[in-house]
VOGU-3710 file (C-alpha; in Angstrom, 3 decimals, decimal comma):
1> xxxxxxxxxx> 17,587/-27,972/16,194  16,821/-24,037/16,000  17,522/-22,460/19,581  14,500/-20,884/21,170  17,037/-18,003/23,058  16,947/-14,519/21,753  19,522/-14,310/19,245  21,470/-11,030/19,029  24,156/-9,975/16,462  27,260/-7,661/17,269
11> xxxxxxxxxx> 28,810/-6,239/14,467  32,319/-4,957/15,144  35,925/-4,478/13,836  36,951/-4,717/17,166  36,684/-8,166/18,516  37,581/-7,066/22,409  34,232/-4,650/22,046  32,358/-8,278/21,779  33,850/-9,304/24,618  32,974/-6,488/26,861
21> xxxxxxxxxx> 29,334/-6,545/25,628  29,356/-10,251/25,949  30,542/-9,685/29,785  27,787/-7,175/30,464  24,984/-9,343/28,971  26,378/-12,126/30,255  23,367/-12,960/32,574  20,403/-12,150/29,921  20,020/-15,199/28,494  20,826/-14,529/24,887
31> xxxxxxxxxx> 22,330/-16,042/21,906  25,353/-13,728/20,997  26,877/-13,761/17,328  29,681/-11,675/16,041  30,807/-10,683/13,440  33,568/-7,900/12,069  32,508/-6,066/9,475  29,589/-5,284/7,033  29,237/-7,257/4,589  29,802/-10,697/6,939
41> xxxxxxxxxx> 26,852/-9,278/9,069  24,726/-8,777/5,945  25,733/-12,302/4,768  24,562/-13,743/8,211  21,310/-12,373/8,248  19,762/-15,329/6,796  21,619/-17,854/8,839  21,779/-16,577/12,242  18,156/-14,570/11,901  19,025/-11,901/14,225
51> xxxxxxxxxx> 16,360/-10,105/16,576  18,751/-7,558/17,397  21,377/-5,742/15,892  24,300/-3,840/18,141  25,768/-2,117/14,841  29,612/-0,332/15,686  29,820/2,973/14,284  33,488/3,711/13,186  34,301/0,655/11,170  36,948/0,372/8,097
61> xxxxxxxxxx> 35,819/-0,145/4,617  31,577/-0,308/5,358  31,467/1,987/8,200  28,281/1,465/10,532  25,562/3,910/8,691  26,448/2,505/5,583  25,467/-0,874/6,789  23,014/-0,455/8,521  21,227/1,870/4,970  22,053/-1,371/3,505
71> xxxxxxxxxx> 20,167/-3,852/5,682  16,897/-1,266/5,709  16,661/-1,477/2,140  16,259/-5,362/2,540  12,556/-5,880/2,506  12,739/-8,522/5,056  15,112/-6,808/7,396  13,488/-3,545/7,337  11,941/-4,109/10,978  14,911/-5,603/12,653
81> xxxxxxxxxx> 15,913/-3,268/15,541  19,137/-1,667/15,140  21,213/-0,308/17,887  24,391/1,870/16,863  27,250/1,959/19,312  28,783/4,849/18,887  31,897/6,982/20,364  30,309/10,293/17,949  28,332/12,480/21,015  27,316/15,121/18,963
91> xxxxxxxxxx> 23,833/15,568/17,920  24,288/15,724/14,525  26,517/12,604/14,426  23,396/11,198/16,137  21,107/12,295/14,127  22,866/11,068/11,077  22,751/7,666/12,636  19,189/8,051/13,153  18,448/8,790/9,631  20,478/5,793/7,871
101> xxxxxxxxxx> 17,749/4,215/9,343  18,852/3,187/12,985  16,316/2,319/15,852  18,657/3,575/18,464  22,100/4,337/19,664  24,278/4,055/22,769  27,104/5,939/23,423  30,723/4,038/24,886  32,497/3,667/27,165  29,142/1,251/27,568
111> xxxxxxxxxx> 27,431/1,495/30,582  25,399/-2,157/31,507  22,078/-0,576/33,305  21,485/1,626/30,041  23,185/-1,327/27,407  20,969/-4,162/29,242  17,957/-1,544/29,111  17,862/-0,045/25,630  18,445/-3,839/24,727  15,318/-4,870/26,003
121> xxxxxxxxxx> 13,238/-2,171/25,007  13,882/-2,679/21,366  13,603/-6,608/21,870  9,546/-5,470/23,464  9,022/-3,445/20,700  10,150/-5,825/18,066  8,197/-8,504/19,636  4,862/-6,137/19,907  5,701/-5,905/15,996  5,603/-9,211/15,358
131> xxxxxxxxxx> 2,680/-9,934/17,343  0,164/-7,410/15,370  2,000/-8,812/11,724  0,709/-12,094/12,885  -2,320/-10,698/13,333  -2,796/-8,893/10,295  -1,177/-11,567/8,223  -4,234/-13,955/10,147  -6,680/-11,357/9,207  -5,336/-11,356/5,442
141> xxxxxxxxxx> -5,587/-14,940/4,743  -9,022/-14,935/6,068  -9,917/-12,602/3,721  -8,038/-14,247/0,909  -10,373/-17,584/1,849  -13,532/-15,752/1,776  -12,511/-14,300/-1,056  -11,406/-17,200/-2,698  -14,558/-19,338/-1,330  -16,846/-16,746/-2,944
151> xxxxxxxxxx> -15,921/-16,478/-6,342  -17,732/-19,694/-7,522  -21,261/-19,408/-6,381  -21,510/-15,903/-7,873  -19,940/-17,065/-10,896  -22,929/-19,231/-10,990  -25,125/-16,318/-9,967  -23,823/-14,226/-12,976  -24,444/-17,317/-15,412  -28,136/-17,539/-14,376
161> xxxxxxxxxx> -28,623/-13,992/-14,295  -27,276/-14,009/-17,916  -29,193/-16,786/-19,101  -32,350/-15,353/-18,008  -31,554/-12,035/-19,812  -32,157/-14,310/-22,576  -35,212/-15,639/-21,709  -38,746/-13,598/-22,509  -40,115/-12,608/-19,475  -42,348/-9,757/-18,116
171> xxxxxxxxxx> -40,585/-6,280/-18,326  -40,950/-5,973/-14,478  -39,035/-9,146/-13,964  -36,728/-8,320/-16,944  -35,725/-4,972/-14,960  -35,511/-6,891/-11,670  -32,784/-9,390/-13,657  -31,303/-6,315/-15,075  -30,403/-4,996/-10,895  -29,518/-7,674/-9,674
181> xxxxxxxxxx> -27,031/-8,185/-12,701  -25,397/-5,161/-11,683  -25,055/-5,650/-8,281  -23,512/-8,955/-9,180  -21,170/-7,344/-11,596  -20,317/-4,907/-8,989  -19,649/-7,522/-6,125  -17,347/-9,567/-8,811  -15,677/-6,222/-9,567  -15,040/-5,716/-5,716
191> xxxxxxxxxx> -13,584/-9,280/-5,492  -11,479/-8,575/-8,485  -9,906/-5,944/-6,629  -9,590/-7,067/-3,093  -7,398/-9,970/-5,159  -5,861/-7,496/-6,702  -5,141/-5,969/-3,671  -3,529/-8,655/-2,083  -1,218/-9,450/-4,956  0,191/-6,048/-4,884
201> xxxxxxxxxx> 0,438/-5,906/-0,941  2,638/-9,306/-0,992  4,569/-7,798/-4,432  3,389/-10,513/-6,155  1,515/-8,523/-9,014  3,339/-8,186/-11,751  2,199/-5,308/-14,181  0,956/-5,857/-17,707  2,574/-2,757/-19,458  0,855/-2,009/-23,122
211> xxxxxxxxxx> 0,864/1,387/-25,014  -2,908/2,320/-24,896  -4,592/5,427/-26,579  -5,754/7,683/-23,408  -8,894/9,286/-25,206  -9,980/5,954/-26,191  -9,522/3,842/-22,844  -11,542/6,981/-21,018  -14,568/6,916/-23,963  -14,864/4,149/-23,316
221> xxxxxxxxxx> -14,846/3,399/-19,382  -17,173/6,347/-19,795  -20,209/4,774/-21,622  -20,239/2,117/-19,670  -21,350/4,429/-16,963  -24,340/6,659/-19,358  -26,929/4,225/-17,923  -26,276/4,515/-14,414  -25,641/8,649/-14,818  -28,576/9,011/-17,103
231> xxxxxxxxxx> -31,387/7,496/-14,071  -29,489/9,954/-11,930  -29,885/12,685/-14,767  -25,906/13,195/-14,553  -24,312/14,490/-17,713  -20,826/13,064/-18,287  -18,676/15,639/-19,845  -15,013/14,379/-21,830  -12,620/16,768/-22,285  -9,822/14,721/-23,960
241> xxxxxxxxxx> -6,566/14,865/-26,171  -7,234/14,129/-29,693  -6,975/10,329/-30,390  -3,536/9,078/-31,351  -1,615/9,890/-28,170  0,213/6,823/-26,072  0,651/6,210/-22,876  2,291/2,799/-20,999  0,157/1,624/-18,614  -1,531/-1,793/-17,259
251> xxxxxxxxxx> -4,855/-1,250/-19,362  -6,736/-3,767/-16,879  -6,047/-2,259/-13,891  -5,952/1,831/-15,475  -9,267/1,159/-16,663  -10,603/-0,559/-13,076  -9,129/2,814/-11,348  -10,748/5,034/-13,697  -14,030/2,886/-12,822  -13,713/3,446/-9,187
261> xxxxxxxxxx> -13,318/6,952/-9,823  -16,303/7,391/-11,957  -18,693/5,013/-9,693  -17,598/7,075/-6,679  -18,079/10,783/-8,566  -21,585/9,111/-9,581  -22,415/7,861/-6,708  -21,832/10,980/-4,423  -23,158/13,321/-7,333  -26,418/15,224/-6,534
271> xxxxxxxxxx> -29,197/14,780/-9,636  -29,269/16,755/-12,646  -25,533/17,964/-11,882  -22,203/17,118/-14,127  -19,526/14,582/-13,981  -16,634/15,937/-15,979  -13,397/14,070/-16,993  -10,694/15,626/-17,721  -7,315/14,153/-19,597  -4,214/15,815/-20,852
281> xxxxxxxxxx> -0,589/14,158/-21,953  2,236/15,314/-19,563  5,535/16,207/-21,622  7,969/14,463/-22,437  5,924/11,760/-20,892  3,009/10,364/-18,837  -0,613/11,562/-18,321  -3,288/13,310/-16,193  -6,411/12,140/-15,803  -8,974/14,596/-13,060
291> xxxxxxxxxx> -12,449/13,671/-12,625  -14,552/16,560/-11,242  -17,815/16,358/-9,386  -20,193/18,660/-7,763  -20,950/16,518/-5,007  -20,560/17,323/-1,254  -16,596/16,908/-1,309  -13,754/15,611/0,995  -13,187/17,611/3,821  -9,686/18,745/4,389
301> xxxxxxxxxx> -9,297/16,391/7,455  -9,704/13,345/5,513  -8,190/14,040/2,080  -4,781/12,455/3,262  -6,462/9,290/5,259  -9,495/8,707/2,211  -6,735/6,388/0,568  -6,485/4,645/3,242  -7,589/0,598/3,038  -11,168/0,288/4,711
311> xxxxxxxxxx> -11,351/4,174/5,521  -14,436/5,757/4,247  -13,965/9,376/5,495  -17,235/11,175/6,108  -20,307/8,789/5,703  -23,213/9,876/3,343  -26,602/8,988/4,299  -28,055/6,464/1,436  -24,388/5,748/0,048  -22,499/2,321/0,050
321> xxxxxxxxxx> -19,315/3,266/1,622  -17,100/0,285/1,922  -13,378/1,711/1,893  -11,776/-0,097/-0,601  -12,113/1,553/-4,433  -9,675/4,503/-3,313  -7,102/2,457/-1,401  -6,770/0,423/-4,738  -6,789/3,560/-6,879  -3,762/4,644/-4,649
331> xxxxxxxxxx> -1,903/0,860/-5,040  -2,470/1,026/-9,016  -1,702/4,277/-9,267  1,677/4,258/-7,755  2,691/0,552/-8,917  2,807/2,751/-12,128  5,246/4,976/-10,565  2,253/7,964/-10,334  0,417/9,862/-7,481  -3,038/10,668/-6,834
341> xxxxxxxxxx> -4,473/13,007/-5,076  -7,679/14,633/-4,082  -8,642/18,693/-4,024  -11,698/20,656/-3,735  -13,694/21,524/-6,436  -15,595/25,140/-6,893  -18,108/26,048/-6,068  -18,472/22,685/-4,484  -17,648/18,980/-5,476  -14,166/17,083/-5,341
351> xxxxxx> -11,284/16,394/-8,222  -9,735/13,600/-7,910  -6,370/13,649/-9,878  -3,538/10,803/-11,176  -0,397/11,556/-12,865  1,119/8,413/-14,178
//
């Protein structure tokens, strides 16, 4: 039977150190393990499940920085508090420890009002941790339901709406079908990605890398956006590397960020104005892709945040603004090992740039 009591792991070489921190926490109530060195406490992790970590600093072999480096770069440990103990006092032996990675330090000879306090602290904080994960782990699987839950009726939607494209009917009604087929295409595109999403969030996407032809992935995201620019009286302007040139990339998921991209320059693009997209190959490898508009642009404030899940930056009257296209740009984007950024365009407008 797992015990309910806070469990606690002391990693030293020195086994009377446990003892005197097992003396001076004698009356907390928690589950003390030790261990004395390293690569035992790594081992452990999975057994004893630590909530706490009081880490030695001056250890042989795998001194204490050095572990604890290695048990931040373990996904799953990369929250567990981490107290050095530490006979270094000056601040740049401190600040060293901070940097491996370390939550906080205490200094010996210990001292049991700061040991007992600095102890608890981190054990609050871990636990406040905790509590909001389970909240937004809640909130995630609720999403992931609704998501899941909505995927059938509109595939049914998109059937009918298909089979009456077939069907003569007045051109008033056949334009009515022909909306509402694109709003449905555009709510199954925003499904798409919030599943997406998810996948990538829980590492669970696993990238489908092809050699594609950049000039001819972009033509051809492009045309599929001449009807929607043309009622705006947009111009879409390609400025592209001759065909021929490669690039390794997921060509599902490139080709949904350059769609964001474009339905977000189109939609925040004033009428009879110009939508250009620029692409270049990046020596000895990779590519740029910018995609200029003359719209009303990012403001400086909100060019860091606008990648943000669910942040829409500054609203737009008459604009669907839901949050998510740019945060999944950003999650493609770098799953491909690239960057992407946003910078103003002049006189006015926004580029938006990736470099895979």
């Amino acid at each position: 039977m797992t015990s309910s009591l806070t469990s606690i792991l002391i990693v030293d070489d020195d086994p009377d150190n446990f003892d005197v921190i097992e003396t001076l926490l004698s009356d907390q109530n928690y589950q003390l393990h030790y261990t004395s060195n390293g690569t035992r406490a790594i081992a452990s992790l999975d057994i004893l499940q630590p909530n706490l970590i009081l880490l030695d600093v001056m250890m042989p072999d795998m001194d204490g920085q050095q572990v604890c480096r290695a048990i931040k770069d373990i996904r799953k440990w990369q929250t567990l508090p981490i107290i050095m103990v530490t006979a270094l006092d000056s601040k740049e032996d401190l600040a060293r420890c901070l940097q491996t990675g370390a939550d906080d330090f205490i200094s010996k000879p210990i001292n049991r009002v700061e040991l007992v306090a600095r102890v608890n602290s981190m054990l609050r904080i871990k636990s406040q941790y905790d509590d909001l994960e389970a909240i937004l782990k809640s909130r995630e699987d609720m999403v992931n339901m609704i998501v899941h839950d909505l995927r059938n009726p509109l595939m049914s939607l998109l059937f009918s709406l298909y089979l009456l494209q077939r069907t003569e009917l007045p051109h008033k009604i056949e334009d009515k079908i022909g909306k509402c087929l694109i709003s449905a295409q555009r709510l199954q595109a925003l499904i798409n990605d919030l599943v997406i999403m998810g996948k990538m969030e829980n590492r669970h996407l696993e990238l489908n890398l092809t050699e594609v032809d950049l000039s001819t992935t972009i033509q051809s995201t492009v045309e599929n956006f001449q009807v929607i620019a043309t009622q705006k009286n947009i111009q879409l302007i390609c400025k592209l590397p001759a065909p021929g040139g490669r690039i390794k990339v997921d060509e599902a998921l490139f080709t949904r960020v350059l769609d964001n991209l474009l339905s977000n320059a189109t939609k925040f693009s004033p009428r009879h104005s110009e939508i250009i997209i620029n692409a270049d190959y990046l020596t000895p490898k990779g590519a740029r892709v910018q995609v200029v508009d003359f719209g009303p642009g990012v403001p400086e404030e909100f060019r860091a945040s606008i990648f943000n899940k669910y942040d829409i930056g500054k609203l737009v009257k008459n604009v669907s603004q839901i949050g998510l296209g740019l945060a999944f740009c950003k999650m493609v984007v770098e799953a491909h090992g690239g960057h992407i950024r946003v910078i103003p365009n002049q006189p006015q407008g926004s580029i938006f740039e990736i470099t895979i």
